[in-house]
N, C-alpha and C positions, 0 to 999 in steps of 0.2 A: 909207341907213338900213336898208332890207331885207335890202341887203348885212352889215351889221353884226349886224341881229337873228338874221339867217341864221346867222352865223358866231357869235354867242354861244349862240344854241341848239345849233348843233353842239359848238361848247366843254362845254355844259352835258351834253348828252346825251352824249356823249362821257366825262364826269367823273360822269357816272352808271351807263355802263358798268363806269367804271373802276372806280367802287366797287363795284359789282356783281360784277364779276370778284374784285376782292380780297376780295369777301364770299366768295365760292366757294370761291376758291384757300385763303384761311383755312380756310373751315369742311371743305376735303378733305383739306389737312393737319392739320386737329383730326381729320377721321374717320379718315384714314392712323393718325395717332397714335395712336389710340383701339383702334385694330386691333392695332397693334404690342403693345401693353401689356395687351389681350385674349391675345394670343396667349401670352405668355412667364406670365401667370399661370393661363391654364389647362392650358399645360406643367407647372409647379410644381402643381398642384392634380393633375393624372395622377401626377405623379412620387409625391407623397407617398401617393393613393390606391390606388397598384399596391403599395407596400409594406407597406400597411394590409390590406389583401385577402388578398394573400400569408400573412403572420401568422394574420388572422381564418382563414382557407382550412386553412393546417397545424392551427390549432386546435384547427377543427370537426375534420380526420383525424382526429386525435391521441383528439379525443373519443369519433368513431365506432368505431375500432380501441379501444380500451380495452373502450365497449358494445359490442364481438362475439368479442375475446379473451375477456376475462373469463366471460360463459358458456359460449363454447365449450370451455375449461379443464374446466367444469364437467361439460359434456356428455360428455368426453372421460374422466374416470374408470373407469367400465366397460369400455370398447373397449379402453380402453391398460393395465385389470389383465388382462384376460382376455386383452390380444394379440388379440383382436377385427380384423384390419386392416379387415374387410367394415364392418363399424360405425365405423371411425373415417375411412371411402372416403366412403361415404353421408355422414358429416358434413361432409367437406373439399372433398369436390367443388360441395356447394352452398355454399360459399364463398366459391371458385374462379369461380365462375361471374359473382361481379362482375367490373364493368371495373376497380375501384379497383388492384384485389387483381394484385400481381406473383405472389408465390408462396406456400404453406400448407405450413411443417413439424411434422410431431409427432416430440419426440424424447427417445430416453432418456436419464438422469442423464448419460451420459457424453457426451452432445449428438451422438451415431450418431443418423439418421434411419430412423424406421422408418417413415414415411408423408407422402408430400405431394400428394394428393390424386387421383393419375393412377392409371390402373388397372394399369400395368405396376412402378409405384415403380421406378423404375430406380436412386435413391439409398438405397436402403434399405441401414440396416446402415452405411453410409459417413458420418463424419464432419462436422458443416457446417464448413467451412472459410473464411469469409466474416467480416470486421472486426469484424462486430455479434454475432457465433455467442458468444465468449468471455464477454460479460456477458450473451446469452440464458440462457444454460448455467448459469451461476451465480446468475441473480437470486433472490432467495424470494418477489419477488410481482410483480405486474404493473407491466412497464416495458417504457420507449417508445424507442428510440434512431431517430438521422436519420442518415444518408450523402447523399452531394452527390442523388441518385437515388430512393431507399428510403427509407422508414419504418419498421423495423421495431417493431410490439408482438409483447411476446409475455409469456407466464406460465406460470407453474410448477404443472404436475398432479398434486395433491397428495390423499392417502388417510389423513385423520388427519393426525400428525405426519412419514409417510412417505411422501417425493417419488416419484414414480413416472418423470417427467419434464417434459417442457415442450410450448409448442405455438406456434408464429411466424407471423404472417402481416406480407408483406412488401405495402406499399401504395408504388402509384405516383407520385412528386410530381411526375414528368414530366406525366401525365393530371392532376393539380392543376393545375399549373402554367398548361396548354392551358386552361383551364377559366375561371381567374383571367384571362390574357390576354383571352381571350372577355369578360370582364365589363367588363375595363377598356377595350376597345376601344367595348365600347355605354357604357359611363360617359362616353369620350371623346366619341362620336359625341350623344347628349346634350347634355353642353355643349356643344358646339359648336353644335347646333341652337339651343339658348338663346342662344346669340352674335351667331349670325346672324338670330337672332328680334328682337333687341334692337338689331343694327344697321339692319337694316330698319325698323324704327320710327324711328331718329334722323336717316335718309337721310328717311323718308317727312316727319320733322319738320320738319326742316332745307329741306328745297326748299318747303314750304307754309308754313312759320311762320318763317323766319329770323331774326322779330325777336325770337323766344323761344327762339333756338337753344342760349345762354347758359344759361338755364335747362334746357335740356332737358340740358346737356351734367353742369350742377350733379348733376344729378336723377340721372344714370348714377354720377359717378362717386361720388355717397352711397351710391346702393341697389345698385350693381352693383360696379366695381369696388375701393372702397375693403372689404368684404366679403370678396372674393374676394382682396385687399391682404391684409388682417387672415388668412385662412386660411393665405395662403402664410407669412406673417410666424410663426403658428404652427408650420407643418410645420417649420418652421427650427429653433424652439427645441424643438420633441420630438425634432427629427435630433439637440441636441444634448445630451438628457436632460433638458430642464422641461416635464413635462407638464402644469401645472396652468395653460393656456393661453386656456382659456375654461371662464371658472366659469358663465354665464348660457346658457341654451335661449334661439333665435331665434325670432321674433314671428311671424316670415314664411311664409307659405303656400305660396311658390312653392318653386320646385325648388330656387334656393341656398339657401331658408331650410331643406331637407330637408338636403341638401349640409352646411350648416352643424352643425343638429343632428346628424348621422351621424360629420363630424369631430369634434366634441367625447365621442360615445358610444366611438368610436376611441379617442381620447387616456385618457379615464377609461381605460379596457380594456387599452393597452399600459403604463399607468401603475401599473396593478393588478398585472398578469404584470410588469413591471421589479420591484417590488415582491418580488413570489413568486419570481422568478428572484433575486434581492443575498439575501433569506432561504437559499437553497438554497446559494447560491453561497460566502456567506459563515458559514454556524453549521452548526455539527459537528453531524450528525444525531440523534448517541447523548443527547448532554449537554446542548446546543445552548447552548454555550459558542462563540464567536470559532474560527474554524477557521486553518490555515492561510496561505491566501489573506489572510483580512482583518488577520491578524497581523500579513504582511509587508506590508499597505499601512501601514497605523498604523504602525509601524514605522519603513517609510520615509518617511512626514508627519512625527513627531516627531525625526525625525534631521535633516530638510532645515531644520524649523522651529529646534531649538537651537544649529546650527550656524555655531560663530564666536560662540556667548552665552558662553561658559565654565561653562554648567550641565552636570549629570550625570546620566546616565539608566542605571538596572541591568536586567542580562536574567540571570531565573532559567528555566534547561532543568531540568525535574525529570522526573526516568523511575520508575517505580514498579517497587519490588524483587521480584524472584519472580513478575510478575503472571503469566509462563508457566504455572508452577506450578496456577495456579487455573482454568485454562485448561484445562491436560493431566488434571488429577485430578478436580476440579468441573465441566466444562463449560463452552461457552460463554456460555449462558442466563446462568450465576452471574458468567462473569467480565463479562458488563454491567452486573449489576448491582452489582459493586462498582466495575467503574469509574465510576457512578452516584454510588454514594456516596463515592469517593473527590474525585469533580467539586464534588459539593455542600459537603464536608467543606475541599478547595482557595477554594472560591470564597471561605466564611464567613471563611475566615483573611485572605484576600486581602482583604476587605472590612475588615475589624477592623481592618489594620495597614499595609494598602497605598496608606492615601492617595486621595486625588479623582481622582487621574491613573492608577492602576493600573489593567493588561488584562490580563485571564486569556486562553487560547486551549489549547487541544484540540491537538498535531499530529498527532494519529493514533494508535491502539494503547495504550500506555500509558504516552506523552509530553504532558507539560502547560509550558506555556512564560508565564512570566511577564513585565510590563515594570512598575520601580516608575519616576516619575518625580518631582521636586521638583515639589511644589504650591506653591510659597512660597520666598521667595528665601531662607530659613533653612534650608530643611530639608537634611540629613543623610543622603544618598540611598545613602551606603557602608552606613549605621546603619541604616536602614529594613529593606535588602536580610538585613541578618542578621538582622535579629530574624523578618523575615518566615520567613528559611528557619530558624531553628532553630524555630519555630510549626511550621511544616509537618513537620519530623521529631516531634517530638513531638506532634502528631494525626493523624499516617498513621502513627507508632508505638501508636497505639490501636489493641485489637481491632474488627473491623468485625461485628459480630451480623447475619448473613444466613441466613435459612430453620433456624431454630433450631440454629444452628454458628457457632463464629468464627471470624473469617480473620484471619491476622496475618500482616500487608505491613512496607513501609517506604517510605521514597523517598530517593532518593539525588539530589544539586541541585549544581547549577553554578552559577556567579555570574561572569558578564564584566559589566563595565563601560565605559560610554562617556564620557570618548573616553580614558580612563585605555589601555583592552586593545584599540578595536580604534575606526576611524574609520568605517567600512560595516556595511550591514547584514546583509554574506555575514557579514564577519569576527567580526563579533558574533553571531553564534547556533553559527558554527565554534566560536568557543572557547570559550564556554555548553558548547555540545555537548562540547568535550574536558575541561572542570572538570568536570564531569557523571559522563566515564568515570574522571574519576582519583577522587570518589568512591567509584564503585562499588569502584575496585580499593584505596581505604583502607578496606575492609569496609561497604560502604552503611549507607542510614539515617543520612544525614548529608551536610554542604552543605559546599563548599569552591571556593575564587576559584581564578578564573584567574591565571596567572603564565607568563613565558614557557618555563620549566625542562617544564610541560606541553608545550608544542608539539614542544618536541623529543623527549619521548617519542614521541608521536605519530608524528612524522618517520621515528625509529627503527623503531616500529612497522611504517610504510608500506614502510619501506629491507626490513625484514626479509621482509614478506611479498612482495616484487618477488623478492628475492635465491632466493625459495624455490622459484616457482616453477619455474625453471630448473633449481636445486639437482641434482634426478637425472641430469638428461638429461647436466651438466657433471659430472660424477662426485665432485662435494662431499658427497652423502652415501654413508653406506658402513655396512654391519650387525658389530657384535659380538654378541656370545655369554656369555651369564652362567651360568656350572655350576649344575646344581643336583644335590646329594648326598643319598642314603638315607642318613637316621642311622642305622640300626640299622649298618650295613656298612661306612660310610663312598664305597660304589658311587658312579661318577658314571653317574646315569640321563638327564639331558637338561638342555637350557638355555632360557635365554631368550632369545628375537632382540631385540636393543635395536639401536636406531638412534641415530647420528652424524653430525654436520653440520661438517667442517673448512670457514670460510668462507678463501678466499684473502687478506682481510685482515681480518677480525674474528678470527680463529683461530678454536678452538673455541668451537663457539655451542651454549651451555649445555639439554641437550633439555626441560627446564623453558621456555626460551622461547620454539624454535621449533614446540614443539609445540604450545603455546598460539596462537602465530599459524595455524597449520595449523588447529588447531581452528577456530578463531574466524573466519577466512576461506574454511574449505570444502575448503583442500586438502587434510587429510587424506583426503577422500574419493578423492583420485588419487594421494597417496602410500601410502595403506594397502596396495591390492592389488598394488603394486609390494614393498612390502617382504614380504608375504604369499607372492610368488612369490620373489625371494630364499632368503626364510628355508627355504622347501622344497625350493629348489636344493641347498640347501647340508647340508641335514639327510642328503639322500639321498645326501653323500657320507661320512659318519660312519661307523666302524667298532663293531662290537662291542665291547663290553668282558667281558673274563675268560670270556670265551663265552658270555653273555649276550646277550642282546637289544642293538640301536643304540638309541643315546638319542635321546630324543625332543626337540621342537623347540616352545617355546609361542610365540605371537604374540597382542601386546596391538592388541585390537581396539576402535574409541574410539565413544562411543552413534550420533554423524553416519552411521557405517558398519552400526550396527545398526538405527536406525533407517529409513535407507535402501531394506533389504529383500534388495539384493542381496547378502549376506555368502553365503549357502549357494552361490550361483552362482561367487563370486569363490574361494572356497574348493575347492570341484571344480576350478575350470579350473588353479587353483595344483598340486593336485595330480596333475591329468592332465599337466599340463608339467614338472613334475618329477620323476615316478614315484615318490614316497613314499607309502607305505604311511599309508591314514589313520589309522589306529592312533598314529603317531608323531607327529600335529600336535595341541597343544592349541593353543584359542581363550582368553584370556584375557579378562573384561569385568567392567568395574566398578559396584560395586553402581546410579552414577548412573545408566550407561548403560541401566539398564533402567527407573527411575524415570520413572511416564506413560503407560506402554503394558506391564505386565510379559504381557499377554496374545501380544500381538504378537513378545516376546522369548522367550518360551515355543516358540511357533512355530517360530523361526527355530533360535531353539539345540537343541530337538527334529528336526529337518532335519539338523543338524549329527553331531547323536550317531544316526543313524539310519545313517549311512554311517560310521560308527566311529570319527570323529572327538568329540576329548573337552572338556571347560569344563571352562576354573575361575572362580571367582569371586575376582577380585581385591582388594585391601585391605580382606579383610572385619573386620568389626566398628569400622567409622568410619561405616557408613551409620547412617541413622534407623533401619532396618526389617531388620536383616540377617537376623534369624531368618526373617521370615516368608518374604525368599523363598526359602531354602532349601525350603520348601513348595510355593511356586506356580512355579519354575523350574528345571529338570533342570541340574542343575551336576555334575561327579564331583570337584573339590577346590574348597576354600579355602585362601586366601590367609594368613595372620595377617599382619595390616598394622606393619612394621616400628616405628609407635611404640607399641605393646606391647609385641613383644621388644625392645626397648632398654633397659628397665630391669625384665625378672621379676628382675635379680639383687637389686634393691634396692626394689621397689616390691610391697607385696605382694600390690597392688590389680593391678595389671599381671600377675604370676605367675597368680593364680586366675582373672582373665579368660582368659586364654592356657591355662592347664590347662582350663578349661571349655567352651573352643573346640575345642581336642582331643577329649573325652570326646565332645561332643556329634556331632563331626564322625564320630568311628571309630562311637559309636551308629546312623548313619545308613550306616556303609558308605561315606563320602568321605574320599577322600583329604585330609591335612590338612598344608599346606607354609608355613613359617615365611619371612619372609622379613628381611633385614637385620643379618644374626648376623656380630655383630662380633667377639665372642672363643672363644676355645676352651670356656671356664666357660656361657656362654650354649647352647654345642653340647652341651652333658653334659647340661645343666638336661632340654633340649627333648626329648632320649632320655630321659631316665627318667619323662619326663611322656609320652612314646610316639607324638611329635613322626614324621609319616612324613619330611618330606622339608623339606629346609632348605637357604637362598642367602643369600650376603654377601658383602661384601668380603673379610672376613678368610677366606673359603675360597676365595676364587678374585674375581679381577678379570675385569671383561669382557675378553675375547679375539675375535680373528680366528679365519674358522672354519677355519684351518688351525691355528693355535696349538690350537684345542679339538681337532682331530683327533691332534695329539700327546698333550695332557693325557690323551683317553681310553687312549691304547697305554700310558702310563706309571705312572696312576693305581693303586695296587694297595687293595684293600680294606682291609686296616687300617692306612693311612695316609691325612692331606689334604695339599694340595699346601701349604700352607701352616700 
């Protein structure tokens, strides 16, 4: 019997062990677990906190740089009109003296550095050349840009309405950076104390109270980790743009409940700035109309969404006519604010007639881009698109009454359709954008569809302007020579250099087109002083006529080349290379070419006749204004623009124009040259009206300047070659 009580007490004690042990062994693997699942959410709780800090961290910079650009701008007024450098040392050096601070420039309009805060300025005068310099330089008021590194603020120092320059200081986010790290590691070191604070208590529970361990373990994973659950479960959906993740402040006094409320003042605060950043991002500053960006998302939503429905969606490109014009003559200031009101004047009509689904949008300058869509499975989305755009020329064909003047614009509109013209949303705003230009070129202030007869222009367009550039170098272009005769004598005094394009299979490419892509593209500004140097090559091999003087050589110069600046440069080095006498080169410019800046034209063509070289003013009396510049620009001929002379013989309005161009002309001492004289009856008329000098076809066709070097030996005064 003892034997047996023996042995069942040992069984018993034994299976009391047992359970003991797998009381343990449980409750080590709950605390093991407990640990595991501590660990990976208070990684998730760093993770999201170092990005939160980070942000808040740039923030504050961003703030403090703004409160010390911005007075120091201020300060800087005086030091940087006087050129003060001693006063603007004293300023920059105690600036310099934070840790934040990389570097301090002060710099002029042209963004040359004349001060950064050393006593020796080693950069001074030199250029900033650095990614951020370009929209330093340019900005007109205080702005913040970032680089992987740098911070830069900076702002514009300004005396009145007159910039003086700028002033940068570069802040370190490397030293942020160090800073934030530091934080985040006592934030880590933190919880983690609270972790181990918490499992020490559940260790100290658990070995003394095991029969409430169950409870104790409840009690954690309520107040501790389900909490800390809920944060990380948060940080996930602000990773992925919802930040409205905790609407409630926590009850709790301890450090998660601090933890808690901080993440949620967090969330507010990136939810505000996402907010502030999709405003910026997405609406056009000036109008604050739909910008670009937001156009092409919408865009591509309503393409992805009607695709394979068999509905139709219209895209109006509308470009506003002459808005250059308002720009060059009026000002910037003005041309805001009619683009203001041409916005507001767009939007009303677009509300009126475009439907619940129409978007206006801004892309820039003075391009406005429409989308009308079916609201309703009936509607008429071809029918919408017109009426809307013939609305729109007819209220951008109203004058706009701005600062007691009116501005009279127009718009010119394209209209593609989907999926009729284009299945993407490149290809849809391309040929938007090409029904757009074929308006403009059926005389704008008017809307027209796409078709595919457009694209091949375009095409052509593109073929022409590849073909062109080459054009010289392959010897496809080549210069003739057009006479030009003294009526009184019948003398030939000089010609005109005209240019020639034999393409190897287009043939001749008519100089009404190429020259228009040359413009329109930029390369006349590389073919001009190419033919410039030509034309004087070739002048300076001309002989005299009747022992007379060699004739002279005119060259049409196109506004791209005058505006430019370099015409009086390109013109010297043409005739140092050629050894012509300036005397024998006219410059030929047309009245547009000076329209916008005649100040600046004045200049240039003054520079010109200053070294003896001479002007004419080309096809005059077609401009708006031809009398007046006769006034405000040194010219020594006029042109009379050939659809005058084409009919003084029968038109009597055409005669007395052309006789009063004359008069006015010889009144002023300028030479006055007819151009376009077709018949012999037309040559008589323009002499006894006292017509100096006159060209056409019917006195001579263009020539090779060897064929003109024969005309002048054979040419005799009272006779035309033709």
């Amino acid at each position: 019997m003892k034997a047996i009580l023996s042995g069942l007490f040992s069984g018993l004690q034994a299976r009391v062990l047992a359970m003991l042990l797998a009381v343990l062994v449980v409750f080590g693997a709950l605390t093991a677990l407990m640990l595991h699942r501590q660990a990976q959410t208070q990684h998730e709780v760093e993770r999201v906190s170092n990005a939160a800090m980070q942000e808040v961290a740039e923030e504050n910079l961003k703030q403090r740089g703004e409160n010390m650009v911005g007075p120091l701008a201020e300060l800087l007024v005086n030091p940087l009109y006087y050129h003060d450098l001693d006063g603007m040392g004293a300023l920059l050096q105690g600036a310099l003296k934070q840790h934040w601070i990389r570097y301090v420039y002060v710099f002029d309009p042209q963004g040359n550095v004349l001060h950064d805060g050393s006593e020796s300025i080693p950069g001074y005068g030199l250029a900033m050349e650095d990614a951020l310099a370009p929209a330093a330089v340019a900005a007109p008021s205080l702005i913040t840009q970032f680089s992987d590194s740098v911070m830069d603020v900076s702002a514009p120092i300004m005396i009145g309405r007159e910039r003086l320059g700028g002033v940068r200081i570069g802040y370190d986010l490397d030293a942020m950076r160090t800073l934030q790290q530091r934080a985040s590691l006592q934030l880590g070191t933190r919880l983690k104390a609270l972790a181990e604070q918490q499992l020490l208590w559940m260790l100290l529970l658990g070995i003394a109270l095991m029969a409430v361990g169950g409870a104790v373990l409840w009690a954690i994973q309520r107040w501790l980790v389900r909490p800390i659950r809920s944060l990380a479960d948060a940080a996930r959906k602000i990773e992925s743009g919802h930040y409205d993740v905790l609407t409630s402040d926590s009850a709790r006094k301890d450090e998660l409940g601090e933890l808690i409320r901080a993440f949620r003042h967090m969330s507010q605060s990136v939810a505000r700035h996402d907010r502030d950043i999709r405003t910026m991002a997405y609406t056009d500053a000036l109008t604050g109309q739909a910008n670009r960006l937001a156009f092409r998302e919408a865009l591509d939503e309503r393409l992805t969404r009607l695709r394979g429905t068999g509905r139709q969606l219209a895209l109006l490109f509308a470009d506003i006519d002459d808005f250059k014009r308002v720009n060059d003559t009026l000002g910037h200031d003005v041309g805001d604010e009619v683009l203001l009101e041409v916005s507001r004047r767009i939007r009303e009509v677009v509300q009126r007639l475009g439907g619940p689904g129409a978007m206006l949008a801004r892309f820039g300058g003075d391009e406005f881009v429409i989308l009308v869509e079916a609201s309703s499975p009936g509607m008429d989305v071809r029918a919408t698109a017109t009426a809307l755009g013939d609305a729109l020329v007819e209220e951008l064909g109203a004058p706009l009454a701005l600062r007691e003047r009116e501005v009279f614009l127009g718009i010119s509109i394209g209209i593609s359709m989907y999926p009729d013209d284009a299945a993407t949303a490149a290809m849809l705003m391309k040929n938007g954008d090409i029904a757009m230009y074929q308006a403009k070129l059926a005389g704008k202030n008017c809307a027209r569809y796409y078709d595919n007869v457009m694209n091949q222009a375009v095409e052509r367009h593109v073929r022409l302007e590849t073909e062109l550039r080459g054009a010289w170098d392959r010897g496809e272009l080549s210069m003739v020579y057009q006479p030009v005769f003294r009526v009184s004598d019948n003398a030939v005094v000089g010609a005109e250099a005209l240019l020639r394009w034999h393409h190897p299979e287009l043939g001749e490419v008519p100089p009404t087109v190429f020259i228009d892509v040359a413009e329109k593209t930029g390369l006349i500004e590389m073919i001009g002083p190419k033919v410039m140097v030509a034309a004087c090559r070739d002048a300076a091999r001309w002989p005299s006529v009747d022992g007379g003087a060699p004739p002279f050589v005119s060259v049409n110069v196109s506004a791209r080349e005058l505006r430019s600046g370099d015409l009086p440069r390109s013109v010297a080095k043409s005739l140092d290379y050629s050894g012509l006498d300036p005397g024998r080169l006219l410059v030929e410019l047309t009245e547009t070419a000076m329209i916008g800046d005649e100040a600046h034209a004045g200049r240039l063509l003054q520079q010109l006749r200053a070294t003896g070289v001479r002007v004419w003013l080309d096809d005059f009396g077609t401009g708006f204004s031809g009398l007046s510049h006769l006034r405000r620009v040194p010219v020594d001929g006029v042109k009379i623009d050939r659809s005058f002379v084409a009919d003084i013989l029968h038109d009597a309005d055409d005669l007395a124009l052309t006789t009063a161009i004359i008069a006015m002309a010889r009144s002023l001492g300028i030479t006055v040259i007819a151009e376009g004289v077709e018949n012999r009856a037309q040559y008589e008329l323009l002499r006894e009206r006292g017509c100096d000098l006159a060209q056409g076809f019917s006195l001579a066709y263009p020539m090779s300047a060897d064929e003109f070097i024969e005309l002048c030996k054979r040419t005799r005064t009272d006779e035309l070659p033709v």
